[in-house]
C-alpha positions as CSV (number, residue, x, y, z in Angstrom):
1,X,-4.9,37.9,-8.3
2,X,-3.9,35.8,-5.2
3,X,-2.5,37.4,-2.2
4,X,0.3,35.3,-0.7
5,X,0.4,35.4,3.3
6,X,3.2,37.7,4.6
7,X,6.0,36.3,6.3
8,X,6.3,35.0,9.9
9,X,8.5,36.8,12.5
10,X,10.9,33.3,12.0
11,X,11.0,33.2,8.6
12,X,12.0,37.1,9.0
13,X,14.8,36.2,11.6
14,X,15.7,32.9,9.5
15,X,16.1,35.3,6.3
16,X,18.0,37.6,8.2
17,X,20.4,35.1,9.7
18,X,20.7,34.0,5.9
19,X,21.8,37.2,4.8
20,X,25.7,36.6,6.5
21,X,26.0,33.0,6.1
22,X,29.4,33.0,8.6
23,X,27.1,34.7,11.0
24,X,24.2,32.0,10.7
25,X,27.0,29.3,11.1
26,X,28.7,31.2,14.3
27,X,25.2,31.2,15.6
28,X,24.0,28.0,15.7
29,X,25.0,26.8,19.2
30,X,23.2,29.6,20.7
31,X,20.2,29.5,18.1
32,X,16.7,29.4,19.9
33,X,15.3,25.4,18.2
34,X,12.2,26.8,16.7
35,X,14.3,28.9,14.5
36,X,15.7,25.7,13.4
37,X,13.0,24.4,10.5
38,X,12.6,27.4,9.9
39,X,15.9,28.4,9.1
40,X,16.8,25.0,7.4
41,X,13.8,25.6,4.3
42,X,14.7,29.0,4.0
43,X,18.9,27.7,3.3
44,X,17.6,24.7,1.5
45,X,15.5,26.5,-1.1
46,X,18.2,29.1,-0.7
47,X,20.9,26.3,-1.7
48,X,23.0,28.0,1.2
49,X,25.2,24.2,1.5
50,X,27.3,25.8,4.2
51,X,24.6,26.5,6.3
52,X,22.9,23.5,5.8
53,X,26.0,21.3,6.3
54,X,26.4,22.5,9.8
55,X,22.7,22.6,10.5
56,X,22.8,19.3,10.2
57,X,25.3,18.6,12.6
58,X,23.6,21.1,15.3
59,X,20.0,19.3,14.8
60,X,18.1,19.9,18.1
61,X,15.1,17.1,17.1
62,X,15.9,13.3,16.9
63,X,14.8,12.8,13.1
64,X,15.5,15.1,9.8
65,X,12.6,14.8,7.4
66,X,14.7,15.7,4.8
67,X,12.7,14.2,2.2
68,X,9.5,15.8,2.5
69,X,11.5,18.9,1.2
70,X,12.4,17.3,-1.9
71,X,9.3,16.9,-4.9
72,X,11.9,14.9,-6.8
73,X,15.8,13.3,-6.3
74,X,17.8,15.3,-5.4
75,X,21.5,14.5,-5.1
76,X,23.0,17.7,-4.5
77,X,20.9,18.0,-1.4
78,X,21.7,14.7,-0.4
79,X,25.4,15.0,-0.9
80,X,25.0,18.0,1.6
81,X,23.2,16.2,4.7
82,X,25.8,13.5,4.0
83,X,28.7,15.4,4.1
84,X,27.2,17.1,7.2
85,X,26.6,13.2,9.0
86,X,30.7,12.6,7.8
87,X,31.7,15.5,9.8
88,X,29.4,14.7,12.9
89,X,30.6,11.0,12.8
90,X,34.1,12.3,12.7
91,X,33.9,14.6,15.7
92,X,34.9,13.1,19.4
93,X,32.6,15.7,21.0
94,X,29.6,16.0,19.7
95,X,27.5,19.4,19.6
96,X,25.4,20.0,23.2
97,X,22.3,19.9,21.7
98,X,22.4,17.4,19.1
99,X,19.9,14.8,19.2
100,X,19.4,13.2,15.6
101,X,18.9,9.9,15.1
102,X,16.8,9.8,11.6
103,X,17.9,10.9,8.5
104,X,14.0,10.6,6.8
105,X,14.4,10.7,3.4
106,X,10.8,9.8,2.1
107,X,8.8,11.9,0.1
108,X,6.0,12.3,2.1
109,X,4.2,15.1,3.7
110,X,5.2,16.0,7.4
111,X,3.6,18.3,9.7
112,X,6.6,18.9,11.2
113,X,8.0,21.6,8.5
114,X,4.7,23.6,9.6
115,X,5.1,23.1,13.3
116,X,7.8,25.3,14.4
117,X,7.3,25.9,18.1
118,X,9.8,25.2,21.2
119,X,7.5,22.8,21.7
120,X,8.5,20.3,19.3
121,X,10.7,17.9,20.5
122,X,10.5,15.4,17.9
123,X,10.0,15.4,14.1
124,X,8.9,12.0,13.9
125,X,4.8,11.3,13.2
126,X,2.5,9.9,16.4
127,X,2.2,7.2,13.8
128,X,5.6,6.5,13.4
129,X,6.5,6.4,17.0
130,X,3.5,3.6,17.9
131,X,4.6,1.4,15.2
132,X,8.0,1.4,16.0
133,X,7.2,0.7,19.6
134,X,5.5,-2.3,18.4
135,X,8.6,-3.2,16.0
136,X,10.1,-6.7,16.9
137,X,13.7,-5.7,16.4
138,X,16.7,-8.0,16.1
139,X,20.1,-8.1,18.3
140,X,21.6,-5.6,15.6
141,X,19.4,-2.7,15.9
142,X,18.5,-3.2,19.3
143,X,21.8,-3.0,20.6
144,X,23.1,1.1,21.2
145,X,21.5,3.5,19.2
146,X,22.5,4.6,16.2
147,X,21.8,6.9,13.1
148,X,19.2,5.3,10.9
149,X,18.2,6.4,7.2
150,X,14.8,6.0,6.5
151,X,13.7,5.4,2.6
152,X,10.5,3.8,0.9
153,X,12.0,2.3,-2.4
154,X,11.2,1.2,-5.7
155,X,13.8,-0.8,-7.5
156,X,12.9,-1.6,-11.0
157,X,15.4,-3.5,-13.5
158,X,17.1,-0.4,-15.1
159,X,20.2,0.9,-13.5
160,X,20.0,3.0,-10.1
161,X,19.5,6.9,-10.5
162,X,22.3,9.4,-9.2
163,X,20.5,10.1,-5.7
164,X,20.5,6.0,-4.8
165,X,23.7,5.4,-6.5
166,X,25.3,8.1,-3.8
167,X,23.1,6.7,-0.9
168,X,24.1,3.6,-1.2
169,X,27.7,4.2,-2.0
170,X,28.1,6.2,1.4
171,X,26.1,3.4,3.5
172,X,28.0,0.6,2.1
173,X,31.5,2.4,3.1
174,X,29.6,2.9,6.7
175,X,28.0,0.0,7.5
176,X,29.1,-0.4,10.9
177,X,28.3,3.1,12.5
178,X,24.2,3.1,10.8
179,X,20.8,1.5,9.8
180,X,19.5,1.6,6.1
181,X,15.9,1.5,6.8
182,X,13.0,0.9,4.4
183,X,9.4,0.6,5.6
184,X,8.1,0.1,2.0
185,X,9.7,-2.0,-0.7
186,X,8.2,-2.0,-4.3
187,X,9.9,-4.2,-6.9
188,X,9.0,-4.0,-10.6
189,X,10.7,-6.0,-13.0
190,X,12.5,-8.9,-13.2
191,X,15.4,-9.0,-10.6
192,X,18.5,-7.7,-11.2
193,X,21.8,-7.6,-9.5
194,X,21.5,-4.4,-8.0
195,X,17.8,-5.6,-6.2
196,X,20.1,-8.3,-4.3
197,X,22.7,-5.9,-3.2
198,X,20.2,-3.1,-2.2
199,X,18.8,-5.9,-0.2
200,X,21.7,-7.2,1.3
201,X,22.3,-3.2,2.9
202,X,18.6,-2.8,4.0
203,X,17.7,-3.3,7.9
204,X,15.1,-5.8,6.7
205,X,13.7,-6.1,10.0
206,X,12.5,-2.2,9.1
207,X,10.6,-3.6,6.7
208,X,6.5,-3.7,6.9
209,X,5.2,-3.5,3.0
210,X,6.1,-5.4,0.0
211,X,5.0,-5.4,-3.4
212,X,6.6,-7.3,-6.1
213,X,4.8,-6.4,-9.9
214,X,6.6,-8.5,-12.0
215,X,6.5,-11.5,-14.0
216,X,8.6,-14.1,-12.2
217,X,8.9,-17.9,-12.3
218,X,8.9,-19.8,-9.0
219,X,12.7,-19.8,-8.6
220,X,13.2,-16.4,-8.8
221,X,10.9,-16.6,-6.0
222,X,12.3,-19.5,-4.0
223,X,15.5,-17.2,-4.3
224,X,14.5,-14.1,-2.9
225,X,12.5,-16.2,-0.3
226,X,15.5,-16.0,2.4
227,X,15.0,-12.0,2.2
228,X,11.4,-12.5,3.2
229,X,12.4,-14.3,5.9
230,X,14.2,-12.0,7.9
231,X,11.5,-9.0,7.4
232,X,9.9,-10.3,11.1
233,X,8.1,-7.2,10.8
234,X,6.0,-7.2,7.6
235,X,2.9,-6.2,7.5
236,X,1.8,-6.4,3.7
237,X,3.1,-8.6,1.5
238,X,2.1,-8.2,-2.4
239,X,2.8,-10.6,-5.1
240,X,2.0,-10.8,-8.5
241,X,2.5,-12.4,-12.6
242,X,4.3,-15.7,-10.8
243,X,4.1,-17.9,-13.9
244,X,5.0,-21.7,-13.9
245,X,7.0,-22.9,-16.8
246,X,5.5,-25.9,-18.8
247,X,8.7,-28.3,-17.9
248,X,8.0,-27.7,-14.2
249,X,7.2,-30.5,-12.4
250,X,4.4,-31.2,-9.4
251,X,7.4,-31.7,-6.9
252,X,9.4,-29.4,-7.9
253,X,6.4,-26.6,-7.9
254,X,5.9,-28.1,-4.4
255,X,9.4,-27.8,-3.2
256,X,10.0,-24.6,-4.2
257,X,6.3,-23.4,-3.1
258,X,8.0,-24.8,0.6
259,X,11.2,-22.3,-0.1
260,X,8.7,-19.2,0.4
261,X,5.7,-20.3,2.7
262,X,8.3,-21.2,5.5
263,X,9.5,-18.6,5.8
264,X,6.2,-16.9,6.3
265,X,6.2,-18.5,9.7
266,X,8.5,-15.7,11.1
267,X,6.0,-13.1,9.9
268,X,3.7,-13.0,12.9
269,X,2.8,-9.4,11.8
270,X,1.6,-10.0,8.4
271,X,-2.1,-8.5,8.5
272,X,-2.1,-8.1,4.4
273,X,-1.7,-11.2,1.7
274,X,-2.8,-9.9,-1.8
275,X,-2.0,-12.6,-4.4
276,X,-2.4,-11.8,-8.3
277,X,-2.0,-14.3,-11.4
278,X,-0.1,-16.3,-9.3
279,X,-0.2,-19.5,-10.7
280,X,1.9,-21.8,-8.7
281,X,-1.2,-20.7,-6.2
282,X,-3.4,-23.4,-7.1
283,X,-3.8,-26.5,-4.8
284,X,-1.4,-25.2,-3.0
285,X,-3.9,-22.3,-0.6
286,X,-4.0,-24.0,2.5
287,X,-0.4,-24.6,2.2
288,X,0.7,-20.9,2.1
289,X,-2.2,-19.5,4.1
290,X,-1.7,-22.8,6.7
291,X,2.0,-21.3,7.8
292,X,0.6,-18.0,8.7
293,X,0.8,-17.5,12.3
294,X,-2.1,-14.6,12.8
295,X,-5.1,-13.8,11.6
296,X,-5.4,-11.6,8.3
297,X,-7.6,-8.0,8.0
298,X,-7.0,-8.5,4.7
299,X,-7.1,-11.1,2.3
300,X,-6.7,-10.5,-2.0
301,X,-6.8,-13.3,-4.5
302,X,-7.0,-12.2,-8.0
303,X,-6.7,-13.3,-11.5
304,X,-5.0,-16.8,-10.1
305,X,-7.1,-20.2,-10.7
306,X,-7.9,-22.1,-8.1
307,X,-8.9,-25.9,-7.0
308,X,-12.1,-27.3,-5.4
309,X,-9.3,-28.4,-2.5
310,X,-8.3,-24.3,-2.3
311,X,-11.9,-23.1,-2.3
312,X,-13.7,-25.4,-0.1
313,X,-10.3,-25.0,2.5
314,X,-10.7,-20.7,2.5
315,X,-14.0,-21.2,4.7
316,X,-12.1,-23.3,7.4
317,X,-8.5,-21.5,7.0
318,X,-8.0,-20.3,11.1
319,X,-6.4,-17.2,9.7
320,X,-9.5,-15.6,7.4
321,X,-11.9,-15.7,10.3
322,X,-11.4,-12.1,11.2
323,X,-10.9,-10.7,7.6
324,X,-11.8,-6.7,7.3
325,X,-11.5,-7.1,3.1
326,X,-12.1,-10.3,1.0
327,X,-11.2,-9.5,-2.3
328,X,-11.3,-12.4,-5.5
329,X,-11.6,-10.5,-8.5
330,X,-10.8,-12.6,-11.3
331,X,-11.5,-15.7,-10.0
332,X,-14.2,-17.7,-11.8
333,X,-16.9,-19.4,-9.4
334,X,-19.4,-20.5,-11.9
335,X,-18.3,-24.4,-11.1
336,X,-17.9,-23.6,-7.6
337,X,-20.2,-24.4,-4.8
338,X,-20.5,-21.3,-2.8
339,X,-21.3,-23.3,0.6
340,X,-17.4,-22.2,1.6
341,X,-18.2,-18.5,0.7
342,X,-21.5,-18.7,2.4
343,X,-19.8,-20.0,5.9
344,X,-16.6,-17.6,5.4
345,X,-19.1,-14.3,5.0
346,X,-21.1,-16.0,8.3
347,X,-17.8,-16.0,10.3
348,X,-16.4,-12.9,9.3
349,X,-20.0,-10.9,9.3
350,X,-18.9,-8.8,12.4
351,X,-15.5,-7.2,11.2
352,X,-16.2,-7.5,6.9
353,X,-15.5,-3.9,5.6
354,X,-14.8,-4.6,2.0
355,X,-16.2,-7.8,-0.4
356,X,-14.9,-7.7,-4.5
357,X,-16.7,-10.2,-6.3
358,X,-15.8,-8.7,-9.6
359,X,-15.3,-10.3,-12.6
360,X,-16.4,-14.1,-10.7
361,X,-18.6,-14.9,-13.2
362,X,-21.1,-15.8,-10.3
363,X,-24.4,-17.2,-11.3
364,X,-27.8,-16.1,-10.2
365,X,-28.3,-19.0,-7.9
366,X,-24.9,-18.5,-6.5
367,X,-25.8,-15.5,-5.6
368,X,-28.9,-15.4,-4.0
369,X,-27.4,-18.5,-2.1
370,X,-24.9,-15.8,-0.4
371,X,-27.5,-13.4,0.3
372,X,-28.8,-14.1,3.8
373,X,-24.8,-14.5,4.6
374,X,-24.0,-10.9,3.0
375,X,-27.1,-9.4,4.8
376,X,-25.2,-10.2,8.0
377,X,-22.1,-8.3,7.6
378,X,-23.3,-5.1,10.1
379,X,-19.7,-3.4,9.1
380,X,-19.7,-3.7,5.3
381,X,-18.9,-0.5,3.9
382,X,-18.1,-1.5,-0.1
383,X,-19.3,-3.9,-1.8
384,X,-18.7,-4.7,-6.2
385,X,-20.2,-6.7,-8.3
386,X,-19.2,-5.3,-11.7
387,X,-18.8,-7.3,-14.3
388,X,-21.3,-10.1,-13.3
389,X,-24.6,-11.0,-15.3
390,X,-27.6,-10.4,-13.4
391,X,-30.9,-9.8,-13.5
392,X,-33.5,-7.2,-12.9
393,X,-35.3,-9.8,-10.4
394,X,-32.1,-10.8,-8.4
395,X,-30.6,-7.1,-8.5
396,X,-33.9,-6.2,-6.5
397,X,-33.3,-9.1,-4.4
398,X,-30.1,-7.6,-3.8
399,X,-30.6,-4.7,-2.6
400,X,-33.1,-6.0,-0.3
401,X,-30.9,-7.8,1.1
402,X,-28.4,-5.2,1.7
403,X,-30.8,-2.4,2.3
404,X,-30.3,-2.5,6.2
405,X,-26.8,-2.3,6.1
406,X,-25.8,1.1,7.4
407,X,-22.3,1.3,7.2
408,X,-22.2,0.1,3.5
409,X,-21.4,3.9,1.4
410,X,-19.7,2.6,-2.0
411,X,-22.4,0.3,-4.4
412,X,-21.0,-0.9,-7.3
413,X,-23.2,-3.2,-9.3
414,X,-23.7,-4.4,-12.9
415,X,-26.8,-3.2,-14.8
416,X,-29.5,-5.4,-14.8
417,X,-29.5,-8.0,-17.9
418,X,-32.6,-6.4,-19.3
419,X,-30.3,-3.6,-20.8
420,X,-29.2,-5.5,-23.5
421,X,-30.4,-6.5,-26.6
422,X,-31.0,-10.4,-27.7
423,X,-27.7,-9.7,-29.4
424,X,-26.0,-8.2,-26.7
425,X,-26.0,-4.7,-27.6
426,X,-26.8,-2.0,-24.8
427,X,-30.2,-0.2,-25.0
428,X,-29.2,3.2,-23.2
429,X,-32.8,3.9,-22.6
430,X,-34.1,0.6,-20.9
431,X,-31.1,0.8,-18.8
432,X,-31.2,4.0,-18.0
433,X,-35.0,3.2,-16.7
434,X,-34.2,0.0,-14.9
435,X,-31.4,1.4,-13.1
436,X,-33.4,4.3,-11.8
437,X,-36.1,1.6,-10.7
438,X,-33.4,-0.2,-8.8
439,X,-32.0,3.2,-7.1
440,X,-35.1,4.4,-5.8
441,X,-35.9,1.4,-4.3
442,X,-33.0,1.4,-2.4
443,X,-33.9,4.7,-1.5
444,X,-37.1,3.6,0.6
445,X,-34.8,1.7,2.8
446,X,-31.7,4.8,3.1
447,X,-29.6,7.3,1.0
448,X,-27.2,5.4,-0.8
449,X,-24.0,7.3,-0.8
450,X,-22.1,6.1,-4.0
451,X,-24.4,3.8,-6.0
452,X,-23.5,2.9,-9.5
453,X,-24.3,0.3,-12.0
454,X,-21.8,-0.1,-15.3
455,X,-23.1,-1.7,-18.0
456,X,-20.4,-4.4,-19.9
457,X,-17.7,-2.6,-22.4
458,X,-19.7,-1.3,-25.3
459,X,-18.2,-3.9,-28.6
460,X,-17.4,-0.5,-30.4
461,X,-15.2,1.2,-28.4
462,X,-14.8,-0.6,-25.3
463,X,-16.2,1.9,-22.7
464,X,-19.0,1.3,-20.3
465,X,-22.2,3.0,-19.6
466,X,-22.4,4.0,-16.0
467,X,-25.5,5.1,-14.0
468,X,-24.9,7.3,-11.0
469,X,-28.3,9.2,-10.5
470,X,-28.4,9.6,-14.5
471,X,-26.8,7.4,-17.6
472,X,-23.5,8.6,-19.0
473,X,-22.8,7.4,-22.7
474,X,-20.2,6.3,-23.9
475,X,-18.5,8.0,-27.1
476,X,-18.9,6.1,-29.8
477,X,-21.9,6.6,-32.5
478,X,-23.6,3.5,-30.8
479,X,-23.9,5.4,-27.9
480,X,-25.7,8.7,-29.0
């Protein structure tokens, strides 16, 4: 049986005040401000609209986090606060202690709802107000304040749902008098009309993250590439399943490859690039990476194939020489020299956090080639090599290699070769046995924190024997 902490001395008064709602509207002017959060949950799980309407128009604190109230849409709620923001905007006078500016509505947890003291002054994050004293903003919203509506969205190609369809009724109709904001922008789907008109309303300078998952063909991109351009302020930038049709020609890939990285030349705060299955990606690296303007923490190339030209240029590329997270799942390196990974881990040694190698099909002699380099990198703190064949010999290698490394706490290997059969099949015995050879020897050197070793997917039913401290099977009858 749980036992649910009384109530606090405000949420007492609050519920009180609650109790005659033309009381608790009469009382706001004179309403002591920490009884305002309080007094706004309690009507807004209440659904007391009266009180909340006017509430509202009476907020003491320069931003409503009204969204981290709501666990899903909801309209109703929204329809409220808006109402409330008509009737402010309408007034001459406005109330003597109102001070919003920030109409929040992201889901997200804020520690604001929990703080309720006369001490808080403002219900925006320490994080939020240190990046957006670093934001670069444009003559628009630099000019006089005015109210801003904050939203993280994901657009998608199926019709908007009630609570954006309202949101973005009422901003269109008040375009003039406040700022649509959006830090993060997720698109998934091919575009529709609605994605350009949502874009054309959005502050894009508010924007800092990007992701687009869907399968799009280089003018769709080229298209959209204008929107980029005017988010001065990104930060990450995701894009993904950018497929080049077979009647598309080399100049016309490279013109409308020129449409997008252009514009990346305004984006002197991208920190962030992560590229997967792009294909209009290859010969073309040093192109895009060239019109980057700052060094990246992180850099992701997945799935996409590359040339000898965008491989050997990554080690010499001015903007990857302070990288924090190399990642290039996907990306086959057997035919590669690995000279231009060698140099790239020997420049970035001092500030590499994270290096994904899964998947590379890297060779033995690849890899031992990159071992003195990787035995450098002082900061790494995760480092995967699933899904590559190695040996028992090079795996100890390995480890030797990387035993010094102090910061390194996630391990994520493949299990030695000698845990298969001649046919491939996995001997759950031997490779439990080799895998607890290669653990303890890593344990003469320090306590690994998370070390594992996965084995390929079993040919019966596709799951993968892991070792951490101990073999887990997998389900089928091959595996008992």
């Amino acid at each position: 049986m749980s036992i649910q902490s009384p109530p606090t001395l405000l949420e007492l008064a609050g519920r009180s005040l609650l109790s005659d709602k033309s009381r608790a509207i009469l009382d706001l002017e004179d309403l002591p401000i920490e009884l305002f959060p309080p007094l706004f949950v309690e009507a807004f799980s209440r659904g007391h609209t009266d009180v909340l309407k006017k509430m509202v128009q009476a907020w003491p604190f320069t931003c409503l986090p009204l969204g981290a109230l709501m666990r899903q849409p909801q309209p109703e709620m929204l329809r409220v606060a808006l109402d409330g923001l008509d009737m402010l905007l309408a007034q001459q006078d406005r109330p003597r202690r109102w001070k919003l500016q920030v109409l929040d509505l992201r889901r997200v947890p804020r520690n604001f709802w929990r703080t309720w003291s006369g001490a808080v002054v403002d219900a925006r994050s320490p994080e939020d107000i240190k990046k957006n004293r670093k934001l670069k903003l444009g003559p628009e919203m630099a000019a006089k304040p005015s109210l801003k509506i904050f939203i993280d969205l994901c657009l998608t190609e199926g019709p908007l749902d009630e609570f954006l369809t309202l949101l973005f009724l009422w901003v269109t109709q008040r375009r003039d008098r406040l700022h649509l904001c959006c830090n993060r922008l997720k698109i998934f789907g091919k575009p529709t009309h609605h994605t350009r008109k949502v874009l054309g309303l959005l502050q894009l300078e508010s924007v800092q993250k990007v992701e687009v998952h869907c399968t799009w063909v280089p003018s769709t991109l080229a298209a959209y590439a204008p929107f980029l351009g005017q988010m001065r302020n990104l930060r990450k930038l995701l894009i993904s399943q950018v497929r080049v049709p077979a009647h598309t020609s080399p100049e016309e890939q490279e013109r409308l490859l020129s449409q997008l990285t252009s514009k990346f030349l305004g984006m002197d705060c991208l920190r962030k690039f992560y590229v997967d299955a792009v294909h209009l990606l290859e010969g073309h690296l040093e192109q895009v990476l060239g019109h980057l303007k700052t060094p990246l923490e992180t850099l992701s190339i997945t799935n996409c194939p590359l040339s000898d030209s965008d491989w050997n240029y990554l080690s010499r590329c001015p903007n990857t020489s302070q990288l924090r997270c190399l990642d290039l799942r996907g990306i086959k390196l057997t035919n590669f020299s690995l000279e231009p990974l060698k140099i790239l881990l020997e420049t970035v040694a001092p500030t590499l956090k994270c290096l994904d190698l899964e998947a590379c099909e890297i060779t033995e002699s690849q890899l031992q080639a990159i071992l003195p380099a990787l035995s450098r990198c002082s900061q790494l703190r995760t480092l995967c090599l699933f899904r590559n064949g190695i040996s028992m010999s090079v795996l100890r290698d390995l480890l030797c290699h990387t035993a010094r490394l102090s910061q390194l706490s996630v391990e994520l290997y493949p299990a030695p070769l000698e845990s298969y059969n001649a046919q491939g099949a996995i001997h759950p015995g031997r490779c439990s046995q080799l895998c607890a050879e290669l653990t303890a020897l890593l344990k003469d050197f320090r306590q690994p924190q998370v070390l594992i070793f996965y084995t390929l997917p079993c040919p019966q039913c596709g799951y993968m024997f892991l070792y951490n401290r101990g073999l887990n099977h997998c389900s089928c009858p091959t595996g008992a």
